[in-house]
Backbone as JSON Lines, residues from 0, in Angstrom:
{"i":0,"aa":"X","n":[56.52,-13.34,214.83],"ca":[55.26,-12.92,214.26],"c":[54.19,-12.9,215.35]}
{"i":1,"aa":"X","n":[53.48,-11.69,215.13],"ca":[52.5,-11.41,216.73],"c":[50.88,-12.14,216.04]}
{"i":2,"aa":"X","n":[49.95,-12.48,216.73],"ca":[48.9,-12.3,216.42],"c":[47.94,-11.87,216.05]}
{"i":3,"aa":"X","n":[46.73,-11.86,214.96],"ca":[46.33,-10.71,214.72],"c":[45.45,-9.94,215.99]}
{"i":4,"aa":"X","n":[45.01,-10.61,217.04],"ca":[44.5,-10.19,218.38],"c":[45.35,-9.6,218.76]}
{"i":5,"aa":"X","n":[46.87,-10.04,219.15],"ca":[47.58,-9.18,219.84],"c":[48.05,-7.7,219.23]}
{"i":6,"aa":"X","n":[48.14,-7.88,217.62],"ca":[48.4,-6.56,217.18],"c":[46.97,-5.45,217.21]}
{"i":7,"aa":"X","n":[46.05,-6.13,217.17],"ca":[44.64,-4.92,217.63],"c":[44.68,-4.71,219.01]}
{"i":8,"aa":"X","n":[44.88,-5.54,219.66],"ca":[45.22,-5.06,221.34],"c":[46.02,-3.7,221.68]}
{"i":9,"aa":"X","n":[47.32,-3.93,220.98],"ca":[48.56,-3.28,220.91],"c":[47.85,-1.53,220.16]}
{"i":10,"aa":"X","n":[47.38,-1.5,218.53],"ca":[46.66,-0.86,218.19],"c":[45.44,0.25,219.14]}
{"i":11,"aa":"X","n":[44.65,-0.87,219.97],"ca":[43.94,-0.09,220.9],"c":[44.23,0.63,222.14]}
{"i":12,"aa":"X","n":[45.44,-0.11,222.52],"ca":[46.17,0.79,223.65],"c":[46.69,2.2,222.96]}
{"i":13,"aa":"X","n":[47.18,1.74,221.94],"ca":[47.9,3.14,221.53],"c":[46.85,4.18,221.55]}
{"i":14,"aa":"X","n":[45.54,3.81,220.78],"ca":[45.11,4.59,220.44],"c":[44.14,5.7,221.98]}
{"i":15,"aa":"X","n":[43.8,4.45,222.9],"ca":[43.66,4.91,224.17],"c":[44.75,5.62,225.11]}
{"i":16,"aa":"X","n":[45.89,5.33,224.85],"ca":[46.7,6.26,225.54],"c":[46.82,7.51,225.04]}
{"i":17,"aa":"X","n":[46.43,7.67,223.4],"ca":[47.28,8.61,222.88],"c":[45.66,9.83,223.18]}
{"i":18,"aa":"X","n":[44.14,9.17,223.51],"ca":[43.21,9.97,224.05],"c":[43.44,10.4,225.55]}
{"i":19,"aa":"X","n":[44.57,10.07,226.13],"ca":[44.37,10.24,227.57],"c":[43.96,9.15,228.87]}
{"i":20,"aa":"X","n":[43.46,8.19,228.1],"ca":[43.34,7.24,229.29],"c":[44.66,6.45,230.03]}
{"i":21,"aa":"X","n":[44.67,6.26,230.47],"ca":[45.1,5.35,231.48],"c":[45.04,3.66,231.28]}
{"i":22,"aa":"X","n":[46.15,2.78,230.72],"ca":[46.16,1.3,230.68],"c":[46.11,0.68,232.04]}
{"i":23,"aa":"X","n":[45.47,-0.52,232.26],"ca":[45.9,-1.32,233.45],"c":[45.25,-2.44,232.81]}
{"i":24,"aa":"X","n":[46.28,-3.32,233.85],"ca":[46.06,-4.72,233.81],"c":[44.86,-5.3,234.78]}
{"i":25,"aa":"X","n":[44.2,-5.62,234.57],"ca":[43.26,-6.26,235.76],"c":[43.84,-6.92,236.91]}
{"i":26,"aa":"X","n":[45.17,-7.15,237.17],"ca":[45.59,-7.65,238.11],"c":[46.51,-6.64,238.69]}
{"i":27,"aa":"X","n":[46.51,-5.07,238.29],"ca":[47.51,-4.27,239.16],"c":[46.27,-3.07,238.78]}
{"i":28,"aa":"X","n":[45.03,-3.33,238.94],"ca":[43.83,-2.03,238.73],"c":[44.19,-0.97,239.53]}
{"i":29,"aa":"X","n":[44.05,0.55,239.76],"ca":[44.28,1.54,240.2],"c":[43.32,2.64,239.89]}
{"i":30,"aa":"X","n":[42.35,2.41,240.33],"ca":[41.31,3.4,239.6],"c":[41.47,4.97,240.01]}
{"i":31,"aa":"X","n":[42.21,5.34,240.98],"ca":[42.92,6.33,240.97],"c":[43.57,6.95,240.16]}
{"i":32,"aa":"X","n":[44.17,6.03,239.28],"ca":[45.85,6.45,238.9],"c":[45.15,7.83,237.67]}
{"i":33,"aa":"X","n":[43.81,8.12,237.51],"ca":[43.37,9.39,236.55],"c":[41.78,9.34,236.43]}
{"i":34,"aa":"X","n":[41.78,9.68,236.18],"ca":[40.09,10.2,235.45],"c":[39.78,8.74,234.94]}
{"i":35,"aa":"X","n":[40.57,8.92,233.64],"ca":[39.91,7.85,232.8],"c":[41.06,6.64,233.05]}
{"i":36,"aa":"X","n":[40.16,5.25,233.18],"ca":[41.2,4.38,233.42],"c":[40.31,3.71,232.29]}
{"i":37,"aa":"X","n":[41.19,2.58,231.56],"ca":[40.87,1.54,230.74],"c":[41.81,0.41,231.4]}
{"i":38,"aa":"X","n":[40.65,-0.42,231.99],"ca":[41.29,-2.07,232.27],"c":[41.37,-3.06,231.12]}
{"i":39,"aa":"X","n":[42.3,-3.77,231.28],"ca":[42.36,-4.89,230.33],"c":[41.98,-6.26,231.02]}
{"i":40,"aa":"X","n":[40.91,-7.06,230.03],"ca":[40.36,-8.19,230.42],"c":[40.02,-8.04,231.61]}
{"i":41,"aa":"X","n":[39.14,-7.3,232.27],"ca":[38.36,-7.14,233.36],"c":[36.61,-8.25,233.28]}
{"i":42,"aa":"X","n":[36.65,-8.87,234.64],"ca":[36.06,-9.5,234.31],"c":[34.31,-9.53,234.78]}
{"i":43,"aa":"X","n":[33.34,-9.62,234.13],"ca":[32.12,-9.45,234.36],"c":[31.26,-10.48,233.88]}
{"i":44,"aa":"X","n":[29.52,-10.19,234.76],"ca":[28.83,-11.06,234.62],"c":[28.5,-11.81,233.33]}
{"i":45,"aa":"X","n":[28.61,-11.2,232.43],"ca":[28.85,-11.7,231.02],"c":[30.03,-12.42,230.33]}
{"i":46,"aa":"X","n":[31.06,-12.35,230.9],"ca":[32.19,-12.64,230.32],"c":[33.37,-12.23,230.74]}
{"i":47,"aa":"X","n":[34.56,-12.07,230.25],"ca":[35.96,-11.19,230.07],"c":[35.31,-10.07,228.97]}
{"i":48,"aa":"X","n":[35.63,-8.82,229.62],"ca":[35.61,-7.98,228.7],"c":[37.38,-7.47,228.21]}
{"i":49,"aa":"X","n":[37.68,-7.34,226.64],"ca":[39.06,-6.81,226.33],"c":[39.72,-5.38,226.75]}
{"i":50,"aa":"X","n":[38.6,-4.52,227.06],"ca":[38.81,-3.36,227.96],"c":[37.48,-2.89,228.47]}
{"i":51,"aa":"X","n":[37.62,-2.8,229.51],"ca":[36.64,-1.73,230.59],"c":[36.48,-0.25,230.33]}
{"i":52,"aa":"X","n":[36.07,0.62,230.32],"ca":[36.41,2.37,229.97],"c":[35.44,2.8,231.51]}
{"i":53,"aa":"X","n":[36.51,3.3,232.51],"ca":[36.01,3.88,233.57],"c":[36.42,5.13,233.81]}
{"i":54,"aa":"X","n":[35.63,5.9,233.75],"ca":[35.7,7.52,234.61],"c":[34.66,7.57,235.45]}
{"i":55,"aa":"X","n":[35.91,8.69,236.58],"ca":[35.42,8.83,237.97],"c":[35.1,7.9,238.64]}
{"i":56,"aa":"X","n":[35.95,6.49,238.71],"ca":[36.09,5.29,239.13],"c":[34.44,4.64,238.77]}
{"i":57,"aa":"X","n":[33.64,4.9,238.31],"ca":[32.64,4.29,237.74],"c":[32.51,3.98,236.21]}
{"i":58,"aa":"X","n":[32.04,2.83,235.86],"ca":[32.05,1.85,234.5],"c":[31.69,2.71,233.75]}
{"i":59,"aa":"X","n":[31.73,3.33,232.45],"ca":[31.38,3.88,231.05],"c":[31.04,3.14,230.27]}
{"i":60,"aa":"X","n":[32.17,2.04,229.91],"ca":[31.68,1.17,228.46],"c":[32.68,-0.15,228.33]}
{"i":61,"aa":"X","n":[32.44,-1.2,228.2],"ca":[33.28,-2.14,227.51],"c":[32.87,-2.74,226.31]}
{"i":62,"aa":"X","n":[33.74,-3.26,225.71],"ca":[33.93,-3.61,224.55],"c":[34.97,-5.19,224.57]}
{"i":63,"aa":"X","n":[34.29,-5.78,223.31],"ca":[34.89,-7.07,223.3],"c":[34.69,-7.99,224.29]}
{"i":64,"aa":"X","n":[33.59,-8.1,224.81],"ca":[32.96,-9.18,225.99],"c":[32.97,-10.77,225.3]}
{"i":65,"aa":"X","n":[34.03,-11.8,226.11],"ca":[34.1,-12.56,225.69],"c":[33.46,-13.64,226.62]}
{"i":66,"aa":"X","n":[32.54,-14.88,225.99],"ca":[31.72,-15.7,227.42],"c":[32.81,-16.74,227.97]}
């Protein structure tokens, strides 16, 4: 039995891959690897964020900033 965090995690990748972005882990980042990259648990002055949303290797939006 998964978590209910881990199944919205799981949920949001899908739904970000299935727009075109790009998954990464914060510990194998590649801001190359497309346009749009979405990091997971990337970390900032505020917190852990649960994903980053970067195009053209510059920040767009995160979501789920945890302190």
């Amino acid at each position: 039995m998964t978590m209910p965090g881990a199944d919205a995690r799981e949920n949001i990748d899908k739904l970000l891959l299935s727009a075109g972005w790009q998954i990464q882990d914060v510990s194998k980042i590649n801001l190359g690897a497309g346009f749009g990259v979405a990091v997971r648990e990337f970390h900032l002055n505020e917190g852990i964020a649960g994903w980053t949303i970067m195009s053209g290797r510059s920040l767009r939006q995160q979501r789920g900033v945890k302190a």
